[in-house]
VOZA-740460 format. One record per residue (C-alpha): z, x negated, y negated; residue in three letters. Coordinates in pm, whole numbers, padded with zeros to 5 digits, always signed. Each point is the difference from the previous one (the first is absolute). Layout:
// residues N
ZXYAla ...
***
This chain:
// residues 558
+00711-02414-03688Unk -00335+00135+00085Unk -00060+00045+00369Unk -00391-00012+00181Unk -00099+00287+00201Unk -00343+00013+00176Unk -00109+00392+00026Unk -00219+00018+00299Unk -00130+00343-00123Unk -00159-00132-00356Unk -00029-00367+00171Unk +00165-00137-00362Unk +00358-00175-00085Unk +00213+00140-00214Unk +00315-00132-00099Unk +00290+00186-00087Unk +00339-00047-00095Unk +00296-00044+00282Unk +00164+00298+00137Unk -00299+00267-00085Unk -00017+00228+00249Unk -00310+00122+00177Unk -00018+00330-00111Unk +00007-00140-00375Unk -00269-00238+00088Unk -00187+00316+00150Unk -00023+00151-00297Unk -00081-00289-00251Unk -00324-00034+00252Unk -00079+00389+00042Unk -00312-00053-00156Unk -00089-00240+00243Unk +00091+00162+00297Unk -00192+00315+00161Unk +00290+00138+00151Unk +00414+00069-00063Unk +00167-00226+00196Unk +00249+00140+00243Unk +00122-00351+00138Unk -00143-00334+00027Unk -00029-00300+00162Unk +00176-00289-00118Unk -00098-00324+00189Unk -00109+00239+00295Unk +00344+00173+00104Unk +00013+00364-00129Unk +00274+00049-00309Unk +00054+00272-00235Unk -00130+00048-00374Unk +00362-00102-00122Unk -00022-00318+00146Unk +00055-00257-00248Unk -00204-00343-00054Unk +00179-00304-00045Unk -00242-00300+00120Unk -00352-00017+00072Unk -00139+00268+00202Unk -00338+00137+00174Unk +00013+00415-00059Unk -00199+00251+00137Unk +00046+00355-00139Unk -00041+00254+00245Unk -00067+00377-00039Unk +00113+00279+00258Unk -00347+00003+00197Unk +00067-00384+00141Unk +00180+00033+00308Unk +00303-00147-00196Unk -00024+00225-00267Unk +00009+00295+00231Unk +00297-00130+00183Unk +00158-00023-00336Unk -00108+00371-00096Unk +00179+00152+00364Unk +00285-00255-00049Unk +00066+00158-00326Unk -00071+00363+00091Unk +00260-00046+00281Unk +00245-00094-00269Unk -00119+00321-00234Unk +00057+00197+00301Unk +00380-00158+00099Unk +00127+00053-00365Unk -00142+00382+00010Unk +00144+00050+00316Unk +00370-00144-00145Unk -00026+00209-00233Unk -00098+00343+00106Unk +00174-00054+00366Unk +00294-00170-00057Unk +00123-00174+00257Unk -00292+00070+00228Unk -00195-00295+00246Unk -00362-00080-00080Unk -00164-00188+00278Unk -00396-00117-00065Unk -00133+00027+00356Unk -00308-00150+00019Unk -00357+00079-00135Unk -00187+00303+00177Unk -00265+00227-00092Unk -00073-00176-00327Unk +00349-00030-00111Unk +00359-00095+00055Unk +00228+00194+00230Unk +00340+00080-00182Unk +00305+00183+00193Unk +00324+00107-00189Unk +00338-00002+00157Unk +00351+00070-00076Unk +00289-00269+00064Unk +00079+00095+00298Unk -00347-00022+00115Unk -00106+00382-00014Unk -00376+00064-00097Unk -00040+00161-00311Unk -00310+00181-00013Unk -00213-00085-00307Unk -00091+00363-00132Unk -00277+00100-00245Unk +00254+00034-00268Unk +00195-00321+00085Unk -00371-00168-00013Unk -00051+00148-00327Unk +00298-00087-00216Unk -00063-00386+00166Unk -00319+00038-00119Unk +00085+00090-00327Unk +00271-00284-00046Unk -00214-00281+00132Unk -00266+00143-00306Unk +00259+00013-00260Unk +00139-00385+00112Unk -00437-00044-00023Unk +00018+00086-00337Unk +00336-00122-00149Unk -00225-00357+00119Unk +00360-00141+00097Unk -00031-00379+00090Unk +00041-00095+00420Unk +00256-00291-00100Unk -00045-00319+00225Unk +00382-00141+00033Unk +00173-00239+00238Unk +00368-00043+00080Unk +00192-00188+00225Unk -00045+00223+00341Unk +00336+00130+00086Unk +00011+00155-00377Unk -00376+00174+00127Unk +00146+00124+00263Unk +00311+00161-00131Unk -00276+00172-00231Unk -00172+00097+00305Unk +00306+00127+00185Unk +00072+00190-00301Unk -00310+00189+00029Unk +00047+00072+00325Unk -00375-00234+00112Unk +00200-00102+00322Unk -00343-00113+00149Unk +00007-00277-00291Unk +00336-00098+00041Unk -00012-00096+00351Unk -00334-00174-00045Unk +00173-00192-00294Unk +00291-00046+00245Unk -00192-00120+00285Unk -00261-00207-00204Unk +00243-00241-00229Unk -00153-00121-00302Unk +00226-00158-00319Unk -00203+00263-00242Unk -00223+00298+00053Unk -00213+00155-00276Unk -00037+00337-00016Unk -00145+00265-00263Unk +00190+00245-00249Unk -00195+00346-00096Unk +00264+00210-00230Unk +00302-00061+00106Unk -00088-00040+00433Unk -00067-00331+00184Unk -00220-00070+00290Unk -00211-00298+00164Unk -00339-00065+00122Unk -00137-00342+00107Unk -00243-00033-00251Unk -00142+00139-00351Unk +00120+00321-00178Unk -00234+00146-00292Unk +00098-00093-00334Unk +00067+00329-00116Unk +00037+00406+00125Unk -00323+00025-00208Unk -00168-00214+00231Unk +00026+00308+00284Unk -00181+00271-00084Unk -00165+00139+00265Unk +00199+00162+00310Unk +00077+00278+00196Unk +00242+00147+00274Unk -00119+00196+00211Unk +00214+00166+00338Unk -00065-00146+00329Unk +00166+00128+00275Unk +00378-00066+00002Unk -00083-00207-00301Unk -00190-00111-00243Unk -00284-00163-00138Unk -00022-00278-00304Unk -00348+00048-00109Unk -00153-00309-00188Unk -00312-00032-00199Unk -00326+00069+00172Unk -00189-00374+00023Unk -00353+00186-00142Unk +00172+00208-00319Unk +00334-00188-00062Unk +00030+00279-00270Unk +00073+00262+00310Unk +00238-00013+00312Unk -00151-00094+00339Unk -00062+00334+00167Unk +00157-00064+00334Unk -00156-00012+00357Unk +00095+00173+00350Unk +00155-00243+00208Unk +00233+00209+00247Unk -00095-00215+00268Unk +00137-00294-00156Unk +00297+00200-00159Unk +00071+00087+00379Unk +00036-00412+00076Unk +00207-00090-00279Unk +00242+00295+00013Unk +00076-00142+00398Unk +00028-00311-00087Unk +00231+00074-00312Unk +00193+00229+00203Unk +00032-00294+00268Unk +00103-00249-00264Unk +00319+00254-00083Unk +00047+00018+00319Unk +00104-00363+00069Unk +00085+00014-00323Unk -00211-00278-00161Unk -00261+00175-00270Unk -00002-00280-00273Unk +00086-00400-00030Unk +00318-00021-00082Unk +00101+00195+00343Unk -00207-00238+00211Unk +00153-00269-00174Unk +00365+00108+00088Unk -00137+00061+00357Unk -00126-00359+00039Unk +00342-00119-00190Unk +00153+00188+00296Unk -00185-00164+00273Unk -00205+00342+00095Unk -00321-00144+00005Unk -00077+00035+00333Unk +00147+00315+00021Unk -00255+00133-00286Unk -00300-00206+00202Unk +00073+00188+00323Unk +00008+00315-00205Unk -00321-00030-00181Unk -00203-00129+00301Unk +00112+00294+00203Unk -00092+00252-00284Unk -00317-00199+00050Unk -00031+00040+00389Unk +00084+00365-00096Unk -00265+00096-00211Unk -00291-00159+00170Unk +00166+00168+00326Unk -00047+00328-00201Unk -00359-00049-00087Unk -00106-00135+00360Unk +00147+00339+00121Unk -00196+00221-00249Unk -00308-00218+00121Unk +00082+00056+00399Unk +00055+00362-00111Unk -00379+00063-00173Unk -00143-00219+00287Unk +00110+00228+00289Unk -00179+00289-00200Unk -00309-00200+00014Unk +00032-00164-00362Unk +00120-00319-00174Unk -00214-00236+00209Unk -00100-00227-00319Unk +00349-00101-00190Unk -00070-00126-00373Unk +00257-00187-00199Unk -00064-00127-00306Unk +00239-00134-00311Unk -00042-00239-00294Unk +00019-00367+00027Unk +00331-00172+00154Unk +00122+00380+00116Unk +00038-00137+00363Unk -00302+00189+00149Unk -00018-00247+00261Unk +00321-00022+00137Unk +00052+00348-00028Unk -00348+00067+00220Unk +00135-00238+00279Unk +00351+00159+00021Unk -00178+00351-00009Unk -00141-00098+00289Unk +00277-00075+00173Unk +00128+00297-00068Unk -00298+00244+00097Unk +00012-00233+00331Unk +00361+00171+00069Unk -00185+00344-00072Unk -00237-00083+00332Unk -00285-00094-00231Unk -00218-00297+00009Unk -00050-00134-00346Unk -00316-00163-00036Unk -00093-00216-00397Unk -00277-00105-00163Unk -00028-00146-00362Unk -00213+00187-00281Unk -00067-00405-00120Unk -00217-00037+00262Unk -00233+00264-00135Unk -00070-00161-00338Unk -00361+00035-00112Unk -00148-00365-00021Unk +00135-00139-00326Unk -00339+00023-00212Unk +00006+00362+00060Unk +00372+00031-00083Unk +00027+00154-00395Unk +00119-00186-00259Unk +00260+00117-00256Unk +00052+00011-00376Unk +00025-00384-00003Unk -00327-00066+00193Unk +00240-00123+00312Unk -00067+00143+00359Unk +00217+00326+00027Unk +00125-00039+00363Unk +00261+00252-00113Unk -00223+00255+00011Unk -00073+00307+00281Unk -00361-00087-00054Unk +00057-00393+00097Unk +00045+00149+00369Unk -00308+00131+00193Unk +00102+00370+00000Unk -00286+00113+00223Unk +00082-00275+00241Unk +00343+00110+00064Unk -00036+00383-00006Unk -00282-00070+00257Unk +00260-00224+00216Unk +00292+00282-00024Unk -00236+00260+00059Unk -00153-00123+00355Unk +00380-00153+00075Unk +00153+00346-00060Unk -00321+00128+00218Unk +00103-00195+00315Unk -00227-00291-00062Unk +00015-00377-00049Unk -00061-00182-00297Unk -00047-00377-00052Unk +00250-00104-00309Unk -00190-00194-00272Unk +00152-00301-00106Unk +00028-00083-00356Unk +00004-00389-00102Unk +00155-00106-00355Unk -00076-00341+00020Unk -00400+00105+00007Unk +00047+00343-00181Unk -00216+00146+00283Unk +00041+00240+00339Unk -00066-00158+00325Unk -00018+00114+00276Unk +00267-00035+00336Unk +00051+00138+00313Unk +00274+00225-00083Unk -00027+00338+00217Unk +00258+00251-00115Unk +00023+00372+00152Unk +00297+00278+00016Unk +00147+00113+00267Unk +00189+00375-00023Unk +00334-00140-00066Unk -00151-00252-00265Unk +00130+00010-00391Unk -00272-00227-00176Unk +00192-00154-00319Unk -00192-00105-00319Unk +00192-00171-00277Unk -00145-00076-00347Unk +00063+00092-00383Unk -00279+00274+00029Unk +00156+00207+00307Unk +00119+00305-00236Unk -00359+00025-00145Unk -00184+00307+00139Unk -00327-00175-00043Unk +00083-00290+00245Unk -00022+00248+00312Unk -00215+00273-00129Unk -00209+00104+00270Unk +00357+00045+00226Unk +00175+00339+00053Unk +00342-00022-00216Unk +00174+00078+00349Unk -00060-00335+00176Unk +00125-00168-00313Unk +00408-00082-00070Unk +00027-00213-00333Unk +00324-00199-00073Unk +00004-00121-00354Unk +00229-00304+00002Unk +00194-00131-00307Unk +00311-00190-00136Unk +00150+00289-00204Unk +00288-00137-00113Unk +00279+00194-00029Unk +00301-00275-00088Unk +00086+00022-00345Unk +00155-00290-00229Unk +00221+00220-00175Unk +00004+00383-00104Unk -00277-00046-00260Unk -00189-00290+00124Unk -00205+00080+00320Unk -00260-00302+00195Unk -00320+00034-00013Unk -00225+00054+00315Unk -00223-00183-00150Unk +00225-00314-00101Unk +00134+00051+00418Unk -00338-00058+00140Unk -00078-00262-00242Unk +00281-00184+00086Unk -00125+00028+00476Unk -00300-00122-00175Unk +00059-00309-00165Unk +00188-00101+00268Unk -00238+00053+00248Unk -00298-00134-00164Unk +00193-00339-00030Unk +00103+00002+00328Unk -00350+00087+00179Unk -00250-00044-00258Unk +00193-00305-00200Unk -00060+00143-00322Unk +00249-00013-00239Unk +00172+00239-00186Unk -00185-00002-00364Unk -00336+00060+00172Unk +00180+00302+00191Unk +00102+00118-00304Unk -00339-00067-00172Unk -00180+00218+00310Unk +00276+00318-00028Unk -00189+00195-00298Unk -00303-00004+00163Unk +00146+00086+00342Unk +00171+00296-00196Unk -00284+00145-00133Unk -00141+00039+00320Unk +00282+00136+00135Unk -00005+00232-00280Unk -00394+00112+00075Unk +00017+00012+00342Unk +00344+00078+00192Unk +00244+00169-00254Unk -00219+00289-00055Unk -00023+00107+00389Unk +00396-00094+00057Unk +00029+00440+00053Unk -00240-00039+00270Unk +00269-00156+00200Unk +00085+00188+00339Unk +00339-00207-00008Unk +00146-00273-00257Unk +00150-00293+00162Unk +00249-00221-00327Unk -00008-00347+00151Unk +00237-00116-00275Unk +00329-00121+00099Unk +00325+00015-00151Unk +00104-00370+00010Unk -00430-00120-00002Unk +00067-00125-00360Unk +00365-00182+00049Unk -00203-00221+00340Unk -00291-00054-00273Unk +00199-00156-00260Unk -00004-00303+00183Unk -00362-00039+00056Unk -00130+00170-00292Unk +00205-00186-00319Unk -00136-00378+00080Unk -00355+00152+00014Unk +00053+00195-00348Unk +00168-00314-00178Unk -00318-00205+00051Unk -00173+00263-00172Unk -00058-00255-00384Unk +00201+00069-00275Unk -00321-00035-00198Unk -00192+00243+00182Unk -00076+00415-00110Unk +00091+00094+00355Unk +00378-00198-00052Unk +00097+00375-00159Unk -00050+00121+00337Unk +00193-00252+00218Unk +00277+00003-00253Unk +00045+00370+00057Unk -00014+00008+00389Unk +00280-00334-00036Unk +00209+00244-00228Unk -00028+00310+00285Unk +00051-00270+00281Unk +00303-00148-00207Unk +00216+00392+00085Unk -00019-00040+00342Unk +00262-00213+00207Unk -00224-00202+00290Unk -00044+00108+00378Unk -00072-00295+00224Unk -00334+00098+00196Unk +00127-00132+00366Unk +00209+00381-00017Unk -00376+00141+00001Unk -00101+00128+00393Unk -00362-00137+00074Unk -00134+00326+00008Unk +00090+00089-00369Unk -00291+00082-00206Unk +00173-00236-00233Unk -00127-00261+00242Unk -00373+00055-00116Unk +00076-00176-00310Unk +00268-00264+00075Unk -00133-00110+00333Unk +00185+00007+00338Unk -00096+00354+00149Unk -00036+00059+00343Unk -00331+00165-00075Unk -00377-00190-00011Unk -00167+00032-00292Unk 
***
């Protein structure tokens, strides 16, 4: 029986027989297609090349520079890495951290939990093994089994993080993925082959280690990696705080939550919280009594919490004996037919130059001179300034606070001295892990605060959220994550149980996202992340959470 399938990349149908795989179809059409496929899409959810067609389908083939595709690539070199690993350290714990300074942060420990430090020669002979698997081009074998066989296989291989996820997530089967002889799981598309992953390095980074991917410009090369001890600073607190309470990955939380410790967690995180911003407050005091740090800057990407975290700072400095005083950087956007437009032709209000930069350094200056200033007003609705009576001047003991996605930008304050400015850079960095091998995204975190809050105060709905995100990205990409060292302190709004509370708000906005729609890959993904995570009823949030920004119900005015 001959089967339709509609190729969205040559726009033809082809029909081919029942049970052909994708991969085989791949190559009967490689003369059609520009590219090797690494996965594809088959009615917009993401499956591997060995899936197999047995009724009519809509297929996408995707290469490794699609967002997809490069989730495949790093999905796969995790598992190159793993069987390398088993193989050269026997018996020894890989953990995939998170991504940093253009990579992946990898640890190694012993069983009984001892760091093993990854030496030049030990990052070598890995090295060399995860070439030779590379060239051998040994298959990454998609397989699924009934789940308490998976995780006796698990068990075996000592992946204890998988086995209590498996154990505290219930499902009838799990699929997983075979590379010579070792098992492991990942929640969505593995390469085809070894052969696929060619480019890679490893590369020592502090008490670990790097996992080097290919560079975006020359996918031939490895991505040369980037100082970010700043942000390695954040993440190593808030991964040593997460072994502390002794939650660093899903299937921990889970059993927490199973135990009725929710609130115990809550309490915890919200007081590492209180702590932190306490610490930064003081370090502003501090500067101030020397005569500096009268203009505080914080700035972070989109859905990071920057406003929350600006009102509780506040609080905070006001326990320090300092008056915080705030004004918005939206209300000095140039008039919108001076505001530049970007690739697309669209109005560019994500960039520095969409603010009146003269304007403002003009304000700070006379407000830092003893003077008063009268704060422009910026209206959307008529995409113009006007102009209101509002008088604004410091007194000594005054901390002016200025929040907005360009505060780590030396440009935005240029004519200032460096002394009287104190830049926060605020950001979800995630640090919870679903398993030993499977890290969340920051990204997929703050994508997650935002679809909730733009349904809940802007009533849009989740597919248009989704629709927005690359373009928000790419701003983020051009103008905040290349000042993030600038940072005088780095404040991790994330929180340990954020995703559990979102679950409930976040799945019945993703599963209106069409079946028939592109962006359905997307929503499907998220639903699969959400799916891990056992659910945390919201009323156990306190009204001054930063949570609150997104699901409503905080003490604070926004």
């Amino acid at each position: 029986m001959m089967i339709p399938v509609d190729c969205i990349n040559t726009g033809e149908q082809i029909h081919v027989e029942g049970g052909l795989q994708l991969m085989q179809l791949a190559v009967r059409m490689a003369d059609r297609l520009p590219f090797t496929p690494i996965c594809a899409h088959v009615n917009n959810k993401t499956e591997n090349l060995s899936y197999s067609i047995y009724a009519p389908k809509q297929v996408e083939f995707l290469d490794a520079s699609s967002p997809a595709g490069h989730r495949t690539y790093v999905r796969s070199l995790c598992m190159l890495l793993y069987r390398a690993v088993y193989e050269v350290l026997p018996s020894t714990r890989l953990r995939i951290e998170h991504s940093i300074s253009g990579g992946y942060l990898c640890h190694l420990s012993d069983r009984d939990g001892g760091a093993v430090t990854p030496t030049p020669e030990i990052l070598a002979r890995l090295l060399e093994v995860m070439h030779r698997l590379v060239e051998r081009n040994l298959p990454f074998e998609f397989r699924e089994a009934p789940t308490s066989e998976v995780i006796e296989i698990f068990r075996r291989q000592g992946l204890d993080s998988k086995v209590m996820l498996l154990e505290t997530n219930p499902e009838l089967y799990t699929t997983y993925y075979t590379l010579d002889g070792v098992a492991d799981n990942y929640y969505s598309a593995l390469a085809p082959t070894t052969g696929f992953i060619r480019t890679f390095d490893l590369i020592p980074y502090h008490e670990g280690f790097l996992l080097i991917g290919p560079d975006s410009a020359n996918p031939d090369v490895p991505r040369q990696p980037v100082t970010q001890e700043k942000m390695y600073e954040a993440y190593k607190n808030h991964l040593l705080f997460n072994r502390t309470i002794k939650v660093s990955d899903v299937g921990q939380l889970n059993r927490a939550i199973q135990a009725r410790h929710t609130s115990e967690l809550i309490n915890v995180a919200e007081a590492m919280h209180e702590s932190y911003l306490s610490n930064i407050a003081a370090n502003i005091a501090e500067r101030n009594r020397d005569g500096g740090a009268r203009v505080v800057l914080l700035a972070g990407p989109s859905s990071s919490g920057k406003t929350t975290t600006t009102k509780r700072l506040a609080i905070q400095l006001m326990t320090k004996l300092r008056t915080p005083k705030m004004i918005s950087l939206d209300d000095y956007f140039v008039d919108r037919e001076a505001t530049p437009l970007d690739e697309s032709g669209d109005y560019d209000y994500e960039s520095l130059y969409a603010l009146d930069l003269e304007r403002l350094n003009s304000d700070l200056r006379t407000l830092l001179d003893g003077g008063c200033i009268n704060l422009p007003t910026y209206s959307f609705e008529l995409g113009r300034r006007i102009e209101r009576d509002r008088p604004l001047q410091l007194d000594p003991d005054d901390v002016l606070l200025i929040e907005g996605i360009h505060g780590l930008n030396p440009e935005l304050t240029r004519s200032l001295p460096s002394d009287d400015v104190f830049k926060v850079y605020v950001s979800a960095l995630t640090s919870l892990s679903i398993d030993d091998h499977n890290w969340i995204s920051t990204t997929d975190n703050r994508l997650l605060r935002r679809m909730v809050r733009d349904h809940k105060y802007r009533h849009t709905c989740a597919l248009e959220t989704l629709r927005r995100w690359p373009s928000v990205r790419r701003g983020e990409e051009k103008w905040i994550f290349p000042f993030q060292e600038n940072a005088d302190a780095t404040f991790n709004s994330s929180l340990i149980f954020e995703i559990g509370v979102m679950k409930a708000y976040a799945e019945p906005l993703l599963r209106q996202v069409p079946h028939n729609h592109p962006l359905y890959s997307e929503a499907y993904r998220l639903l699969k992340l959400l799916s891990y995570f056992e659910p945390i009823p919201a009323d156990q949030i306190p009204p001054t959470s930063l949570l609150r920004e997104f699901l409503g119900g905080s003490s604070f005015h926004y």
